[in-house]
DSSP file (Angstrom, degrees, kcal/mol; ACC not computed):
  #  RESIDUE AA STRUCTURE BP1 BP2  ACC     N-H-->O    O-->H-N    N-H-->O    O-->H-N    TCO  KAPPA ALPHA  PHI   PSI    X-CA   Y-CA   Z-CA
    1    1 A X     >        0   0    0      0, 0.0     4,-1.1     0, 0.0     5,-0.0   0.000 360.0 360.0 360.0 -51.9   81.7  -13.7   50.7
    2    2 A X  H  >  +     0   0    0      2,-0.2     4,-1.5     1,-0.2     5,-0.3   0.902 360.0  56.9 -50.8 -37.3   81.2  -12.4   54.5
    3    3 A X  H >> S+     0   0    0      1,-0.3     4,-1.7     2,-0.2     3,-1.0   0.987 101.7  51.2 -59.2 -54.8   81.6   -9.2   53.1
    4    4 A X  H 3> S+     0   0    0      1,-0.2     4,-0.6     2,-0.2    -1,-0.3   0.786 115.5  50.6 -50.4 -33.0   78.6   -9.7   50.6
    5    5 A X  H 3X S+     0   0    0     -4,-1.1     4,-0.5    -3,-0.2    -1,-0.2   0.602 103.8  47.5 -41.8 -54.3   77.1  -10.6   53.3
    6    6 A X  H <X S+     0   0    0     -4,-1.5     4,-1.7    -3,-1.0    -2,-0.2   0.431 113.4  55.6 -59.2 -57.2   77.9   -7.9   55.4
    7    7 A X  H >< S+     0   0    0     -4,-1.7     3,-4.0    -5,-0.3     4,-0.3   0.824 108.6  43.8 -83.5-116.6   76.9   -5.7   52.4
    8    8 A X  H >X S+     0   0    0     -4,-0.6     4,-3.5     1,-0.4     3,-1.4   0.408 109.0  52.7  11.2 -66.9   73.4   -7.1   52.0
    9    9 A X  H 3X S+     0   0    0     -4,-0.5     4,-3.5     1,-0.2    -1,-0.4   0.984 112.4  46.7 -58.9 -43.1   72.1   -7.3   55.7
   10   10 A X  H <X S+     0   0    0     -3,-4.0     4,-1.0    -4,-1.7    -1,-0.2   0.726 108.9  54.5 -85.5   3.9   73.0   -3.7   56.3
   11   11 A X  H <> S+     0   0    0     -3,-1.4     4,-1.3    -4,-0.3    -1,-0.2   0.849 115.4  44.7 -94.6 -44.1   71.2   -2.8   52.8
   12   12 A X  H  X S+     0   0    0     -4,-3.5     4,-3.0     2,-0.2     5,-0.2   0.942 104.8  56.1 -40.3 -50.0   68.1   -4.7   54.4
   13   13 A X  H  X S+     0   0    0     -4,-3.5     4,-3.1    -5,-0.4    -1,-0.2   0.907 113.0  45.5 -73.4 -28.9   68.1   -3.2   57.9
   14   14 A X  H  X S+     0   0    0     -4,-1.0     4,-3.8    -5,-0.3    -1,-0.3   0.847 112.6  47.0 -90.7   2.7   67.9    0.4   56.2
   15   15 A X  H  X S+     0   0    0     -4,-1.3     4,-2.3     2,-0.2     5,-0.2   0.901 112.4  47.6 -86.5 -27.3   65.5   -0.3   54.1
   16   16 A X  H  X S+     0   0    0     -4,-3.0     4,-2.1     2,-0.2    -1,-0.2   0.924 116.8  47.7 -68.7 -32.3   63.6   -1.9   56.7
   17   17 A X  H  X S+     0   0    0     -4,-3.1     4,-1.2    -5,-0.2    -2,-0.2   0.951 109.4  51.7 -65.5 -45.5   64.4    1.3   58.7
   18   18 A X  H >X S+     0   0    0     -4,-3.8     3,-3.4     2,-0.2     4,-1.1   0.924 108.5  51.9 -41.3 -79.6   63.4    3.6   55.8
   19   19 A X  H 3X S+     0   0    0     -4,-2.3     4,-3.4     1,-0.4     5,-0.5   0.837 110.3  50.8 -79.6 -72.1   59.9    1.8   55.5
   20   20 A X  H 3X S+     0   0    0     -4,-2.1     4,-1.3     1,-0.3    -1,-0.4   0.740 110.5  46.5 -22.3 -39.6   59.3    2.3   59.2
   21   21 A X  H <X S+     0   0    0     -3,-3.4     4,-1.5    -4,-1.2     3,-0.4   0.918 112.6  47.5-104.0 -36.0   60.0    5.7   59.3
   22   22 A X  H  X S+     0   0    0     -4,-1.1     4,-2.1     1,-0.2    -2,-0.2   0.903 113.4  48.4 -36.7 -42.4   58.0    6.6   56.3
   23   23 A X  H  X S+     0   0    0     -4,-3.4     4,-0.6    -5,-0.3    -2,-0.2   0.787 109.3  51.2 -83.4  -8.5   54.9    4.6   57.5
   24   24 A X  H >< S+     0   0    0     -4,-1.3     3,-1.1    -5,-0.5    -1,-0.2   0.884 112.4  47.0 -81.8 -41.5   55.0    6.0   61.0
   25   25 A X  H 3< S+     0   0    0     -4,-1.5    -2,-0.2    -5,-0.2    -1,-0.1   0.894 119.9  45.8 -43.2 -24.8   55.1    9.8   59.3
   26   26 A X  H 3< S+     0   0    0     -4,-2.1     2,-0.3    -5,-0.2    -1,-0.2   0.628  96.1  85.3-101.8  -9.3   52.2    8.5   57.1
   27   27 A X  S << S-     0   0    0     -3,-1.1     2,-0.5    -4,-0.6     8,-0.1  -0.876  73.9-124.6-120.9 144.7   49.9    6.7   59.4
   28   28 A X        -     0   0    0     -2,-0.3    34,-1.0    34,-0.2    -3,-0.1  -0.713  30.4-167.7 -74.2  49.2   47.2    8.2   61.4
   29   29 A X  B     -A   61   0A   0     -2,-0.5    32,-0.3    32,-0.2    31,-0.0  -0.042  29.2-122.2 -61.5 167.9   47.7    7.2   65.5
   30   30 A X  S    S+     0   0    0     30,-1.4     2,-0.3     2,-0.0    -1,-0.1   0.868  99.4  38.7 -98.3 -37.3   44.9    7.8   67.9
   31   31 A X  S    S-     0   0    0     29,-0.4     4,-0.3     1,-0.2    -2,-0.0  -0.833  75.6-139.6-109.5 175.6   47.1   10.0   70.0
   32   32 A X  S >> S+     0   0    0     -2,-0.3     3,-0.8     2,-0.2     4,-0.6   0.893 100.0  67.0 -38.3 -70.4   49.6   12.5   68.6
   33   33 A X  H >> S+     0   0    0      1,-0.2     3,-2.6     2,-0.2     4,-1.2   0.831  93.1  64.6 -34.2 -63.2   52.2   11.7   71.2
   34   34 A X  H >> S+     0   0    0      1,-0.3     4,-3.2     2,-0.2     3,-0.8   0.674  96.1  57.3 -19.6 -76.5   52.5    8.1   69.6
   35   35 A X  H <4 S+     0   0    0     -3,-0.8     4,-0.4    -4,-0.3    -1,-0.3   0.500 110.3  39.2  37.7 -72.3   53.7    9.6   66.5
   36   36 A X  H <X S+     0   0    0     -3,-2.6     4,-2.3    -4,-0.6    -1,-0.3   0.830 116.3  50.4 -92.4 -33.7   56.7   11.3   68.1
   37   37 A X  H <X>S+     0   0    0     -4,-1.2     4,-1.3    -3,-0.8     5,-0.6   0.989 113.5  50.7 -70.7 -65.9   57.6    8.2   70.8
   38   38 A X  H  X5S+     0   0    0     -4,-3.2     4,-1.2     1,-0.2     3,-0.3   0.867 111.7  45.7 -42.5 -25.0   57.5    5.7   67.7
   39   39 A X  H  >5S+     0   0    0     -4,-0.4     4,-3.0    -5,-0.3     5,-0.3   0.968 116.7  42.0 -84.5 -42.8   59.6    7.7   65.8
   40   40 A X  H  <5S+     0   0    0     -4,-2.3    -1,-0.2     1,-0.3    -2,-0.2   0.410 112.0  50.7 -93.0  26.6   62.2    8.3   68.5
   41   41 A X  H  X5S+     0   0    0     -4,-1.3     4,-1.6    -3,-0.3     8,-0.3   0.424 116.9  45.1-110.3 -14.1   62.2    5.0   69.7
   42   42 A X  H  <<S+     0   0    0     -4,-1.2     8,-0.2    -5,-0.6    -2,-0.2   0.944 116.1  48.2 -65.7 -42.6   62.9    3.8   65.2
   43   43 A X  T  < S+     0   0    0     -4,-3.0     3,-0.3    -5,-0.3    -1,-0.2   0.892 116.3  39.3 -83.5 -28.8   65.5    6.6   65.0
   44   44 A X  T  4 S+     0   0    0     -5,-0.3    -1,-0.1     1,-0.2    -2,-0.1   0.745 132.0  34.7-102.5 -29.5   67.7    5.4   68.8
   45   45 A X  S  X S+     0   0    0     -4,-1.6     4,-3.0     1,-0.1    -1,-0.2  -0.506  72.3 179.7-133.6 102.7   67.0    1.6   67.5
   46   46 A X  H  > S+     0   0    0     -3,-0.3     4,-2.5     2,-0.3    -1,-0.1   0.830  77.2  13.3 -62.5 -53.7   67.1    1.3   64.3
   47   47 A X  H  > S+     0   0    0      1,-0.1     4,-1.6     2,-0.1    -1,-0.2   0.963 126.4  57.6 -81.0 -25.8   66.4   -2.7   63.5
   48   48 A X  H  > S+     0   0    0      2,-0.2     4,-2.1     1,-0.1    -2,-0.3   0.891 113.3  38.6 -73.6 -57.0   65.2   -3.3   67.0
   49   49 A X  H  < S+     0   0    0     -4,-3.0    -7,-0.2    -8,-0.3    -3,-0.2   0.767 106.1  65.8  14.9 -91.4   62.3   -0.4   66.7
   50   50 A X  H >X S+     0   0    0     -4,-2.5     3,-1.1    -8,-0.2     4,-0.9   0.828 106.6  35.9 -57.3 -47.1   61.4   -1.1   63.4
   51   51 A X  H 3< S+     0   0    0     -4,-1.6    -1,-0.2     1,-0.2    -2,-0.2   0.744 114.6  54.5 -90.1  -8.0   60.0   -4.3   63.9
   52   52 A X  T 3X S+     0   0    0     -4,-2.1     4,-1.6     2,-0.1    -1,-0.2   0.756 106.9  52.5 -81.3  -1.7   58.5   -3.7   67.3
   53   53 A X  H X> S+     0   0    0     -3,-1.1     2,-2.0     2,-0.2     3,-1.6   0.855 114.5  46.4 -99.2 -86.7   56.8   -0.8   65.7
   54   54 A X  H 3< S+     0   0    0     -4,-0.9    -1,-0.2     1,-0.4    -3,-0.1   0.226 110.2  56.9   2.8 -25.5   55.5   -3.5   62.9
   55   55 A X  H 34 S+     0   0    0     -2,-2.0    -1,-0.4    -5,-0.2     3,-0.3   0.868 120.4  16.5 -93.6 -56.6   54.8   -5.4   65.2
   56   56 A X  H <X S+     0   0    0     -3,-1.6     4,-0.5    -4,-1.6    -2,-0.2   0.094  79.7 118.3-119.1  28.1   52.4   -3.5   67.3
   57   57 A X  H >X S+     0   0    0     -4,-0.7     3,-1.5     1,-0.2     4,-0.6   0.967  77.0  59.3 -55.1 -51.3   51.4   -0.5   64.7
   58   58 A X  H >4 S+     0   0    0     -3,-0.3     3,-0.8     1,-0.2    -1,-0.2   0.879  98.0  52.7 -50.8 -43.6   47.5   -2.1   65.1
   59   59 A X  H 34 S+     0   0    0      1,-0.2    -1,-0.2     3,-0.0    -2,-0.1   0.552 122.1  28.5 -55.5 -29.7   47.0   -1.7   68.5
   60   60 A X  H << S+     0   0    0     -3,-1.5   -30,-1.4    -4,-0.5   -29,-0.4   0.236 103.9  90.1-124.7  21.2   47.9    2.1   68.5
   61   61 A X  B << S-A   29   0A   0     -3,-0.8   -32,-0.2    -4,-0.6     2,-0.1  -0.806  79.8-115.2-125.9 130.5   46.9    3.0   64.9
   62   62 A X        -     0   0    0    -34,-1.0     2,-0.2    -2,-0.4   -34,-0.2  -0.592  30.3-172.5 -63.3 133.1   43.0    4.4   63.7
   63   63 A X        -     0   0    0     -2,-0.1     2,-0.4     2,-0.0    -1,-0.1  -0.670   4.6-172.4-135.7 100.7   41.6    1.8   61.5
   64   64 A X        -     0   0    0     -2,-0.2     2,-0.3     1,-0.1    -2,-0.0  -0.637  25.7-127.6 -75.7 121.9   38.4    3.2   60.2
   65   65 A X        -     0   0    0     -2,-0.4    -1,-0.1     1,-0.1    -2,-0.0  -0.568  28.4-111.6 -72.2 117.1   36.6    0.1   58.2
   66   66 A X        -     0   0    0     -2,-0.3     2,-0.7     1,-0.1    -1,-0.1  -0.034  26.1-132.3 -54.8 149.4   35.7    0.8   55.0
   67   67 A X        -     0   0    0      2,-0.0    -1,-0.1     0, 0.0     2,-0.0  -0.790   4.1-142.3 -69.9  81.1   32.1    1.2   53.6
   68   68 A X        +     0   0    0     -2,-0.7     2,-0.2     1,-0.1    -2,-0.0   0.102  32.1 155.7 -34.4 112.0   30.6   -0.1   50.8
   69   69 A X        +     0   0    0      2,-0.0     2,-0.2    -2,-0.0    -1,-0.1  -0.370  12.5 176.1-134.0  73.3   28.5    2.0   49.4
   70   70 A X        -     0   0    0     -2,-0.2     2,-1.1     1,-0.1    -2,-0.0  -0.448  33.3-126.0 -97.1 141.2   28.0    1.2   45.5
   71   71 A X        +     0   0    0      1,-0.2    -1,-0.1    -2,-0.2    -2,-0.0  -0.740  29.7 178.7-114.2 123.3   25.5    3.4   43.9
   72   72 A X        +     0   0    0     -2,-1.1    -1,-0.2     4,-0.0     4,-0.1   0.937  30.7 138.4 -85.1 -51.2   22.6    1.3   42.1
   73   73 A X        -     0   0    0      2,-0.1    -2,-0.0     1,-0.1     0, 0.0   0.477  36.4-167.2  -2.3 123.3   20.6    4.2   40.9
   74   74 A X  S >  S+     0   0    0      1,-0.2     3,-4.1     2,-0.1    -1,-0.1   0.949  88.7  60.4 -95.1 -48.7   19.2    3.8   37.3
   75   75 A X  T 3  S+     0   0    0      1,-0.3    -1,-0.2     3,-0.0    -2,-0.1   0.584 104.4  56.6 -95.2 -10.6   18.1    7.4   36.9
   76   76 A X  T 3  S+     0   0    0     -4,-0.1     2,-0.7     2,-0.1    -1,-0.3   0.562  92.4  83.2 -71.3 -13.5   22.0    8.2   37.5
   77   77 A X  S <  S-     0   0    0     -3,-4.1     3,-0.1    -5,-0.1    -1,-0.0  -0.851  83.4-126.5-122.7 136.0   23.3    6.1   34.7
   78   78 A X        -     0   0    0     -2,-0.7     2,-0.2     1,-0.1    -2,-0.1  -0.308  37.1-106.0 -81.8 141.8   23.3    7.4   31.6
   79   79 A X        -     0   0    0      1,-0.1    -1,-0.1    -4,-0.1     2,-0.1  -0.341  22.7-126.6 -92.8 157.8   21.4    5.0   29.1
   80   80 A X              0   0    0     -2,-0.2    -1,-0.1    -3,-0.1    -3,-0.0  -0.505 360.0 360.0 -91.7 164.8   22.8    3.0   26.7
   81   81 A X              0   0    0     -2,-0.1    -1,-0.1     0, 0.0    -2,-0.0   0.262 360.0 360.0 -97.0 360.0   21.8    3.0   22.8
């Protein structure tokens, strides 16, 4: 049973470590430098890292807001029959 146990946490901790280390390769930080410290503080502690970098990924991460911008133009939309 410990073993299953055993088993299970360490199939969690990489996955939680995989997901970390994809989403820092995949997200946009304001400086470069970030980039390379998150990843080699994820890769030297692996569980401990990941969830400080989860933890404070908003604070060093661009988050450009979206716009709504729907286009209402009738003379764009093709008329119906």
């Amino acid at each position: 049973m410990t073993n299953l146990m055993l088993i299970g946490l360490f199939v969690l901790s990489t996955i939680l470590w995989l997901q970390a280390i994809i989403d820092i390769v995949k997200t946009k930080f304001k400086l470069k430098i970030y980039k390379i410290i998150w990843i080699c503080i994820v890769l030297f502690f692996p569980i401990i890292g990941s969830l400080i970098y989860f933890q404070f990924k908003r604070k060093k991460t661009m988050n450009k807001r979206r716009k709504f911008q729907p286009n209402f133009d009738k003379t764009q939309r093709p008329e119906r029959f």
